[in-house]
N, C-alpha and C positions, 0 to 999 in steps of 0.2 A: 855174602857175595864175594867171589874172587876176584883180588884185584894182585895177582903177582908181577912181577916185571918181566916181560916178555917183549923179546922183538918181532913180531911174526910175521908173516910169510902173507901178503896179501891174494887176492882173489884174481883170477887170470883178467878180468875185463877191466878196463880203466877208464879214466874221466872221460875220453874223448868217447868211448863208449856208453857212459852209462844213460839212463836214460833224463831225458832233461823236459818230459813235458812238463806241460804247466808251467807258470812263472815263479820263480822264485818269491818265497814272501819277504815283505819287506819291514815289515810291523815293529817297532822297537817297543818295550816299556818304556813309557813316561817316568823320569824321573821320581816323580811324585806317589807312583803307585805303592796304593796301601795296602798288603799284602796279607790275606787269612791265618787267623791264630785256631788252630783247632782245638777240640776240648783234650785234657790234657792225657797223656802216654799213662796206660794201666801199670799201676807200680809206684807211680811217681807222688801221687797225692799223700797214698801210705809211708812213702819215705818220707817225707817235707813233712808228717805230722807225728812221725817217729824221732824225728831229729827235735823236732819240738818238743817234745815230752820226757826227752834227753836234756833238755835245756839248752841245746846248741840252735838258736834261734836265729844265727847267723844262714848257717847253711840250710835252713827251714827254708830260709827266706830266698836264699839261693836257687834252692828247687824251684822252687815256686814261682822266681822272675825266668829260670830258663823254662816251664811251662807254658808260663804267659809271652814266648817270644811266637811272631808268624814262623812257622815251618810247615814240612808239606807232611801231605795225607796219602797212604800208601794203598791200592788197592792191587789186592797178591792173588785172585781166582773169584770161587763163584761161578753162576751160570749166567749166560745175558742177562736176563729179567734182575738177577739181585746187584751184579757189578752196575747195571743203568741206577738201578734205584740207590743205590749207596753214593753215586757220583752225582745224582740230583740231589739227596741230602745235605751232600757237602756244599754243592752253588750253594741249596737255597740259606743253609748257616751263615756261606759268606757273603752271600747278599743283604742277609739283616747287619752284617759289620760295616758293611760298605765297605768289602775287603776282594782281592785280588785270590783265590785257592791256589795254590801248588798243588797239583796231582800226579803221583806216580803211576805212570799203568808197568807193572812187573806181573805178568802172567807166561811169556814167551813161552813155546816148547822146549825143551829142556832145560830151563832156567840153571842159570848158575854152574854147568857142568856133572847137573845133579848132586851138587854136595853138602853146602852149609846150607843154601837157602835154597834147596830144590823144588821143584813143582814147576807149575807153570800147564797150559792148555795141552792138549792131547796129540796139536797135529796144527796145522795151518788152519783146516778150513774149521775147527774149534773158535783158533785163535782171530778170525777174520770176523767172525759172529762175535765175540768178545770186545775185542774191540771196536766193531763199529757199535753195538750198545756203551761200552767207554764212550764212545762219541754223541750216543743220542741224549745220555744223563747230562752234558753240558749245556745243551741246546744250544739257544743262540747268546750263551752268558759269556762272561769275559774270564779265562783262563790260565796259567801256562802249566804246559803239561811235560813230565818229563819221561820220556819214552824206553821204558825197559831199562834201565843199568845194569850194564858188562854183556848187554846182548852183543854189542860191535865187538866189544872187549875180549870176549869169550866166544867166538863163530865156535860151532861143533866142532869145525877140526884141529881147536885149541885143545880139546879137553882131552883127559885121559881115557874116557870112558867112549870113546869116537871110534865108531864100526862096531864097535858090541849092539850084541841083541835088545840091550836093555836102554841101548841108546843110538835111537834109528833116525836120529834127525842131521840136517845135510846144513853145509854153510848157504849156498842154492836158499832151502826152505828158510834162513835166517833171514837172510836180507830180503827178501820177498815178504816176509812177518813185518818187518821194522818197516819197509814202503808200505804194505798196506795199514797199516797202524797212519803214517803221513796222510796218504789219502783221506782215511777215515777222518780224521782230527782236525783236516787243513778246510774239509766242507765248514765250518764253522770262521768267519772273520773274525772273533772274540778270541779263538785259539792260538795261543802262543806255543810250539811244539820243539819242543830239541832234542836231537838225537846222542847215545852215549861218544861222548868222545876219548872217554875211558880218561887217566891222570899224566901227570909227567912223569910218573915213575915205572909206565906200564909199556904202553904200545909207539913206538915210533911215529913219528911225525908222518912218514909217507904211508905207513901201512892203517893208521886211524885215515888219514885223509881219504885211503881206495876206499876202503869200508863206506865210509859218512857217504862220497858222491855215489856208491850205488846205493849204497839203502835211501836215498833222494833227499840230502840235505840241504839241495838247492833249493827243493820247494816247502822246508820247512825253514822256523826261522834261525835253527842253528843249531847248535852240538853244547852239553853241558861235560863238565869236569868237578874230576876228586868227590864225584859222590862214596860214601861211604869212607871216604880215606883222607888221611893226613898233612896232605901236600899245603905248603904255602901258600900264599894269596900270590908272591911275587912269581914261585914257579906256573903254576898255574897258567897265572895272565900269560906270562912268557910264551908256555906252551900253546894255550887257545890262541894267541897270534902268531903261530910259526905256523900250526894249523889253518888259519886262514891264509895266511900269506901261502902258502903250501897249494891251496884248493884254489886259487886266484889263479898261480900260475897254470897251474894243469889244465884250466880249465879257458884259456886265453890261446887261442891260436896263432896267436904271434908272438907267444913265449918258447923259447926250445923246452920248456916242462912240458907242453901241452900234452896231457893223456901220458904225463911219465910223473904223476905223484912218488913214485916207487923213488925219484930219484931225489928226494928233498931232502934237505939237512937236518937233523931232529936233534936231538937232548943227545946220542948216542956218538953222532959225527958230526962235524968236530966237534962239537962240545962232548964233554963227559960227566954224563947224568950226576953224577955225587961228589962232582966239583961245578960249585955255582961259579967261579970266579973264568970258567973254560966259557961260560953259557953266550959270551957274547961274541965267540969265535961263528957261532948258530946264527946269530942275529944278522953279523954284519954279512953272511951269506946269503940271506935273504936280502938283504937291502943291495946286492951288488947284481942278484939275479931276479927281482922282481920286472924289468923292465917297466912297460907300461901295464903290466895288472895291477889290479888294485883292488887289495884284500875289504871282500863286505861280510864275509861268514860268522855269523855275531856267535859268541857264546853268555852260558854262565856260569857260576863256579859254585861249590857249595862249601859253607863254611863253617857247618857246624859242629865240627871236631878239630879244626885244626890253628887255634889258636897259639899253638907250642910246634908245630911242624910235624917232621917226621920223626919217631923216635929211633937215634941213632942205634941205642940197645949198648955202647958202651960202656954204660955201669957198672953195666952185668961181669964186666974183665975184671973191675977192681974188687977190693977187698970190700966187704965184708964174701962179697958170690962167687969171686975166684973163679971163673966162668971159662974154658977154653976157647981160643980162636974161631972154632967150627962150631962149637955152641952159640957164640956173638951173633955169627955168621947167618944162621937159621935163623936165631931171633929177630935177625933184622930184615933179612926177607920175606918172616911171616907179620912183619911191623903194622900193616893194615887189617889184623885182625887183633881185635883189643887191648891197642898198648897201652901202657900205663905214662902215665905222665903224658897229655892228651888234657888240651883244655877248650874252652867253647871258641870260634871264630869270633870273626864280623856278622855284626846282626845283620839280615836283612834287608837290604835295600836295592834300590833298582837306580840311585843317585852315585854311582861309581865313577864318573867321571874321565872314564877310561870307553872310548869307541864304538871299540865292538862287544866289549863284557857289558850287557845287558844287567845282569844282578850278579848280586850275593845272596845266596840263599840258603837257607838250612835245609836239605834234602832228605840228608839220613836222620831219625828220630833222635837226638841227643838222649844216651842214656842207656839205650837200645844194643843188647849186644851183636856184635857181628859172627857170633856161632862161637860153639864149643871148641877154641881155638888149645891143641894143645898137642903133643908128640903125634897122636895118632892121623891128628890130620894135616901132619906134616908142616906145622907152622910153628910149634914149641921143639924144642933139646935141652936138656938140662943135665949135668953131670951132679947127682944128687951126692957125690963123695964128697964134692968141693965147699956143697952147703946144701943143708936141710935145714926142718924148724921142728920142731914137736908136731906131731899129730899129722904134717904131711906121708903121702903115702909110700910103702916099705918094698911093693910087693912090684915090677917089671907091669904088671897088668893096672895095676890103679897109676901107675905112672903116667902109664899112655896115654890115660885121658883127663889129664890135672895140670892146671895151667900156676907154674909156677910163677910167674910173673905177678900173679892177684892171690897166689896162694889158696886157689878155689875151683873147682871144677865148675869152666864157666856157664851163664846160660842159654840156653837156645837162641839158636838167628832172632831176630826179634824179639827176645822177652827182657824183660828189666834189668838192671844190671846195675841194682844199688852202688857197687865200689865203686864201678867207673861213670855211675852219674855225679856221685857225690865231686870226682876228681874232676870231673870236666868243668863244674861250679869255679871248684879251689883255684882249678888251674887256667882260667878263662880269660885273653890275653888283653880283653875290655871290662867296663861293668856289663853285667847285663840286665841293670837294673830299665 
């Protein structure tokens, strides 16, 4: 999934436009909620009992407690009848646990810009049949569901491949996807629903907030963050309450924002994104222009990669890598696709203590790579004069697609990713026993 940093260009209608039927939901997790473990990620058993018969019984064991952690359940296509049936499976698992599921529905048309993790349903009224079976697999059980990741984040007219034949889908048909996805999910009172609020290091404060109030985030019960990615717990929070405070004012009649989210202060103004010590110049602007709104727009955050942050990619300058400036450069803008050094968050929990963040949650599968991250798809550079190793590749064409960072051509969106699960163990900024 692409999560690059982008300020973008929000949708011409705004809060005071969008549509507000229904009530907003109100529904928080209890503190207390005991959240589903599912059976464990294909790949991971075989490593945890490879690392054992190595004698490294350490990290066996490591595997095997990041396993046993709740994280969510990913459902990526299928036709109605098999997406209902596989999301009743998962209730009826976590109802034998006496456990809360996490569910992703990622099906969208055009998912992802068509690139790492592409796919997704054929058109709208596919995707409207899809997800209202996503919604009947739940019934009347108890949920939270997280709705598309990088849909808001990525609208078609983000992507590169936007007005090709081969990619006919409108921001219009996006947001209209994600509300009817709300509809579908919110029939259900057991349904906890949030929409992408994409991370701090991507979408603006005012152009996330247009997004969330048309795609009807008022009638869900909020917007999640840093799925798939890096970011801090501290920036995060920050960000999901600039974004609320953001969508309070806009959406308050008696605030001069009203229906002008465009004009909110984000991570970009004043603050500046990649100095945290700027970030409270952000703060104290909302706190000078909130008047009487008063931020309810809950989020939650996902925690399962970013126990170490983001990776700055400065290493890479020093010796032994001798790395060039515009090589750094690259590295660190494609940092959300399998950096190295990347350890587990905060486990789980819906007891955070903080408002409107609802939980910590593990989203993305710890383990789980986030696509063949490497020169060709624009997220690797490497100036192989500066430093090679034996056996890496010689030739312009195996460069391109060789991620020098793990010294491996990495594997597919989704499939195992022995180095960087083993690393996310090593490097995990709690136990996660």
């Amino acid at each position: 999934m692409a999560a690059a940093a982008i300020v973008g260009t929000p949708l011409t209608a705004t809060a005071a436009t969008a549509s507000q039927s229904g009530a907003a939901a109100t529904r928080v997790l209890s503190a207390s909620t005991r959240f589903f473990t599912p059976p464990p990620a294909e790949g991971s058993a075989a490593q945890a009992l490879q690392l054992a018969e190595q004698g490294d019984l350490t990290d066996a064991a490591g595997i095997a407690r990041m396993e046993a952690t709740p994280q969510a359940v990913w459902f990526t296509g299928g036709t109605p009848a098999q997406v209902r049936a596989q999301v009743r499976q998962t209730m009826d698992e976590a109802a034998l646990e006496h456990a809360v599921p996490i569910l992703v529905a990622y099906d969208i048309p055009g998912r992802d810009c068509s690139e790492y993790s592409a796919g997704g349903a054929a058109d709208e009224a596919a995707y409207q049949a899809w997800i209202s079976a996503f919604a009947a697999g739940i019934g009347g059980g108890k949920a939270v569901v997280v709705v598309e990741p990088d849909a808001l984040g990525n609208l078609p007219s983000d992507c590169a491949v936007y007005g090709t034949a081969a990619y006919p889908f409108t921001d219009q048909d996006r947001i209209a996807e994600v509300s009817d996805a709300v509809t579908a999910l919110e029939q259900d009172p057991g349904t906890d629903v949030y929409l992408d609020g994409t991370n701090s290091h991507w979408q603006s404060v005012g152009t996330i907030s247009t997004r969330l109030l048309e795609a009807g985030v008022q009638n869900a019960q909020g917007f999640f963050l840093n799925v798939s990615n890096y970011q801090t717990d501290t920036a995060s929070t920050t960000y999901g309450t600039w974004v609320s405070d953001c969508i309070a004012m806009a959406t308050d009649p008696a605030n001069w924002a009203y229906g002008k989210e465009a004009d909110c202060a984000s991570q970009y103004y004043p603050a500046t994104v990649d100095d945290p010590s700027t970030w409270a110049l952000t703060t104290a602007w909302y706190q000078q222009n909130m008047g009487g709104a008063v931020a309810s727009t809950h989020f939650v955050v996902d925690t399962s990669r970013n126990g170490q942050g983001p990776n700055s990619m400065q290493v890479y300058a020093a010796a032994p890598y001798n790395q060039p400036a515009s090589v750094v450069s690259t590295l660190f803008a494609g940092n959300w696709c399998n950096p190295t050094d990347a350890g587990l968050g905060v486990r789980p929990t819906a007891n955070t203590g903080i408002a409107l963040l609802d939980a910590y949650l593990w989203i993305k599968t710890p383990g789980q790579s986030d696509g063949q991250c490497d020169a060709a798809g624009g997220v690797r550079a490497w100036d192989y004069t500066a430093y090679t190793q034996p056996g890496w590749p010689t030739t312009s064409a195996d460069q391109s697609v060789f991620d020098p960072l793990w010294g491996v051509d990495d594997p597919a969106a989704g499939a195992w990713f022995p180095q960087q699960a083993l690393q996310l163990v090593q490097k995990a900024n709690q136990s996660v026993s």
